[in-house]
N, C-alpha and C positions, 0 to 999 in steps of 0.2 A: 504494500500500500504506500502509497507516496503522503508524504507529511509536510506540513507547514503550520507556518504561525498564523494565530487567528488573526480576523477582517474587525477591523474597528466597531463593526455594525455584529458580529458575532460576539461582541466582548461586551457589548449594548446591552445583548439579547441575554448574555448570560449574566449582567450585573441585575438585570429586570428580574429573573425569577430569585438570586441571593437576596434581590432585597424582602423579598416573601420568610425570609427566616431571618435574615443579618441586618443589624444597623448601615447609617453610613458611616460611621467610623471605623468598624470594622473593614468595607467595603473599599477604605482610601488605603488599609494595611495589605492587604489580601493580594499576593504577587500574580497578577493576570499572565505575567509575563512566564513565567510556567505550565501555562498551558499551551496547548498546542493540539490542531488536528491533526486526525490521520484520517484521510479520507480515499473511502472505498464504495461502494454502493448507497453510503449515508456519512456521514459526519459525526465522526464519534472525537471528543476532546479529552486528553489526558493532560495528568497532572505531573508534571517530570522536575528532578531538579536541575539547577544551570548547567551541572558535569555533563548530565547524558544528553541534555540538548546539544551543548560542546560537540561532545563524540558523534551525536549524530550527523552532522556536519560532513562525517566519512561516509557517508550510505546514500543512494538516492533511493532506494526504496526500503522499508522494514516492513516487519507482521506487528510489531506492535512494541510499546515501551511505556514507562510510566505506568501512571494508578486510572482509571479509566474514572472521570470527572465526570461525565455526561454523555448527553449525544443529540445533536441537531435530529429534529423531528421529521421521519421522511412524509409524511402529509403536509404536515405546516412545518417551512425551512425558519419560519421565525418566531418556532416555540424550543426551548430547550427542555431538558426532560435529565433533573439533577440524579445520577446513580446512585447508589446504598453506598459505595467508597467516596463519592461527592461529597454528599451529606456526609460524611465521617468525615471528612478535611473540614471542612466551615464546623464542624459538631461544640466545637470551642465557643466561639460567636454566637451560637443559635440564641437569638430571645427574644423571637417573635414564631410563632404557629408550632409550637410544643407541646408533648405531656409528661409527666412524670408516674410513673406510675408503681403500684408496690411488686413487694416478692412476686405473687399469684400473677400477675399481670403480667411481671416480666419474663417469666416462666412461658405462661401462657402466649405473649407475642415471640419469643423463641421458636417456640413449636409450630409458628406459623397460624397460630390462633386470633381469633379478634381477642381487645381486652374489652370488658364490659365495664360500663360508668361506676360500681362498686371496687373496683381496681386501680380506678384515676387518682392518683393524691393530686395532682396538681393540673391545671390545660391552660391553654392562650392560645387562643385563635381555632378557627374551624377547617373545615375543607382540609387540604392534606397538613402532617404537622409529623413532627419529629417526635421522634418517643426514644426516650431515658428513662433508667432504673433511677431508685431513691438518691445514688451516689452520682449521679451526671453522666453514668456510660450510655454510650447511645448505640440505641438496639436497633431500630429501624424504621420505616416510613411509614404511616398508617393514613387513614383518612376518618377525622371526627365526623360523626354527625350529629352530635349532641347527645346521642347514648350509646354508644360504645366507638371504639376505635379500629376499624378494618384494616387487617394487616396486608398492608401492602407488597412490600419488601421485607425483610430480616436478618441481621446477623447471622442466625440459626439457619438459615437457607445453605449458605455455604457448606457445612459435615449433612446435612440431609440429602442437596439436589446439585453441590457446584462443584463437590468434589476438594 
């Protein structure tokens, strides 16, 4: 797949949905400049550090490098659609569209389970939101509806379905 640096109008598009979970402070810290796509049939953006952009410099095409950040939407080119290891790189910053939730929940959204509104210690915001154990670890992406939390994505996907 051949790679390149993102388009100003790509770094737009992906500062538009951070700001759905991250302030702008957060957003002025946050090095754009390690991202990068690689693009193949869609636009998928990793998250690399300066070395292996460096090195990559020796290659005109790769399979792949970095932490897989997201991916340009092949319906709509100007929606991004933030990955389970995305959200874990901003997971620091998150403090807008969260829940916190306890043991049983956390348990529960591991296994790929909804967590149900007896489980929430904590939420802010609706629609999709980030979900954390009691201690700030972040578990994975869900979507509020006001009574329970649909498990999106998960940590716990990985030893279940990603190998």
């Amino acid at each position: 797949m051949k790679f390149r640096a993102l388009t100003k109008k790509e770094i737009e598009i992906i500062k538009h949905e951070l700001k759905r979970f991250v302030d702008e402070e957060y957003l002025k810290t946050f090095p754009f400049e390690n991202l990068y796509a690689l693009v193949g049939n869609w636009i998928n953006v990793v998250y690399a550090t300066k070395e292996v952009i460096e090195n990559l410099k020796n290659f005109d095409d790769v399979y792949g490098f970095g932490v897989m950040f997201g991916e340009f939407s092949r319906k709509h080119k100007n929606r991004f659609l933030l990955s389970l290891e995305g959200m874990s790189l901003i997971s620091d910053g998150i403090c807008k569209n969260y829940a916190i939730v306890n043991e049983k929940g956390e348990t529960m959204f591991l296994y790929g389970r909804d967590v149900f509104k007896s489980s929430i210690l904590e939420i802010h915001g609706k629609g999709k939101v980030a979900g954390f154990n009691k201690h700030r670890d972040f578990l994975g992406i869900g979507k509020y509806d006001g009574k329970m939390i649909k498990n999106i994505k998960d940590k716990g996907w990985y030893p279940r379905e990603g190998g």
